[in-house]
N, C-alpha and C positions, 0 to 999 in steps of 0.2 A: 274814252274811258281808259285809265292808267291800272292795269293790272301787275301786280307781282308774281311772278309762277316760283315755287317752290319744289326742286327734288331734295328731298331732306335724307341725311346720313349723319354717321356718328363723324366718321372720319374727314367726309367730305359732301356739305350743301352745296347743289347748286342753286342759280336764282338767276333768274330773269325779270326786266321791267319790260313790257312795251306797251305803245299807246295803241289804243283799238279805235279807230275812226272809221274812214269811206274804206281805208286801208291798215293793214297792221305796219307796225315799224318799231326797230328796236331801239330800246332806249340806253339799256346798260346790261351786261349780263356778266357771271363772274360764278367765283367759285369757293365758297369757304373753307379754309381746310383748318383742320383742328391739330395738335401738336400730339401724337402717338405715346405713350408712356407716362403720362400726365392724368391726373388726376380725372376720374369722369365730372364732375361736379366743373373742374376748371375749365374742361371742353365745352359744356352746357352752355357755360356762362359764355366761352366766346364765341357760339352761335347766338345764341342770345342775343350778345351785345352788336354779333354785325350784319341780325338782320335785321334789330331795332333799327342801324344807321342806314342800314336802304333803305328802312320804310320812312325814317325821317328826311332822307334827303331828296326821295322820287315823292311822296305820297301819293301809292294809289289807292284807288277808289277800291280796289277787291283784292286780294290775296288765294294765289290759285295753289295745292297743294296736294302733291302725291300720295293718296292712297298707299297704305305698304303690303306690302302682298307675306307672307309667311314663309320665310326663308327656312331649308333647312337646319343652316348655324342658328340654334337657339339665342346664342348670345348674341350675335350680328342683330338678328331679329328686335330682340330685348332693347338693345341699345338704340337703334334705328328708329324702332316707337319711341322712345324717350327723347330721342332729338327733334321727329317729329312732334313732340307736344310742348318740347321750345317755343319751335316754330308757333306754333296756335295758340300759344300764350303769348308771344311777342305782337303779333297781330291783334288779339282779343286786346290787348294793353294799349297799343296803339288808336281803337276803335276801327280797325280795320274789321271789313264782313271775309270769312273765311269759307271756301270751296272746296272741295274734296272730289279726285277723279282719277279712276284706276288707271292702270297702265293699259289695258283695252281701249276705255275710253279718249285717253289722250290720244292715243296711234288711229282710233275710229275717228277722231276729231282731224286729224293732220293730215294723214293719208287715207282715210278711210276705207280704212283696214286692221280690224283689230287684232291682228296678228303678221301686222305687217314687223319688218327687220328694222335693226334701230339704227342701221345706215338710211335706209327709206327716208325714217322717220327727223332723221336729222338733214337729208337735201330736202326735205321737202319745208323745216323750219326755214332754211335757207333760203328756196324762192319766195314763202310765204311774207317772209321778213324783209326779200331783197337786199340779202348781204352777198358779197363777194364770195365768201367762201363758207363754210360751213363752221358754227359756233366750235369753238373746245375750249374748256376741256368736253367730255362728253355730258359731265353733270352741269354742266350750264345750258346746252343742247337740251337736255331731258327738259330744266326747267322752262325755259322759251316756250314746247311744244307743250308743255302742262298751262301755260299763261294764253296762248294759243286758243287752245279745248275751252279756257274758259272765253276767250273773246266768243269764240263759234258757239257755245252753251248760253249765252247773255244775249246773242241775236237771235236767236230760236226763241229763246222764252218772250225777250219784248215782244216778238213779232205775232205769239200769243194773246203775249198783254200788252196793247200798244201802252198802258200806263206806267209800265215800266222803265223808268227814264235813271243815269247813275251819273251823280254831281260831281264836281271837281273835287268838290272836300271830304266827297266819301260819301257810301252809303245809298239807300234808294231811297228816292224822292215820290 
């Protein structure tokens, strides 16, 4: 199963692809950052436009996506939901199925520990993934360990439902 992990932001997405098999492994991970002083409408669009192109160029089968927790900056907050619902409209577009998973949940999924430290949280995408060294920027990190939560939340659930099974071209079978 090819998953996408999403940490969504106004100024700065991160994303992850990895393939979840007998093992996880990374496939691409990266960082979108948006031009500061620029129109919000024309930052949208180049989230938009470049996570359409990862999701056209890996096509995974599911799209894993951070939860946003209520920041004190109002406007941080405002904007951050708005780029997250980019994100869930580029996917919904795509015909990608969409996943939702706090920031508890992903750190309980990774280190299981939900309130583990987001150094933890990132050696441990590291050995998870078997890279050399630890992803950066840090919102690519975030996103791996949200694609992660969702590999470890899709073997629990099949192993409920053995009927459970997700196709190369997407979607459950």
């Amino acid at each position: 199963m090819r998953i996408l992990g999403i940490d969504p932001g106004f100024g700065r997405t991160g994303y992850g692809v990895i393939e979840a098999g007998q093992s996880l492994r990374a496939i691409e991970y990266g960082c979108i950052e948006t031009v500061p002083n620029t129109p919000n409408g024309s930052r949208f669009r180049d989230i938009y436009e470049a996570v359409t192109d990862v999701i056209e160029r890996y096509r995974p089968d599911a799209t894993a996506i951070e939860q946003l927790f209520f920041n004190r900056n109002v406007t941080t907050a405002f904007t951050a939901a708005e780029a997250r619902g980019v994100v869930v409209l580029a996917a919904e577009l795509a015909s990608v199925p969409q996943f939702s998973y706090t920031p508890m949940q992903v750190k309980m999924a990774v280190v299981g520990y939900g309130r583990a430290e987001k150094r933890q949280v990132q050696e441990m995408v590291r050995v998870l993934l078997h890279l050399p060294s630890i992803p950066k920027p840090d919102d690519a990190a975030d996103a791996l360990a949200i694609a992660i939560a969702h590999a470890h939340s899709y073997r629990i659930a099949a192993r409920v439902d053995g009927r459970a099974r997700y196709t190369r071209k997407g979607g459950q079978q």
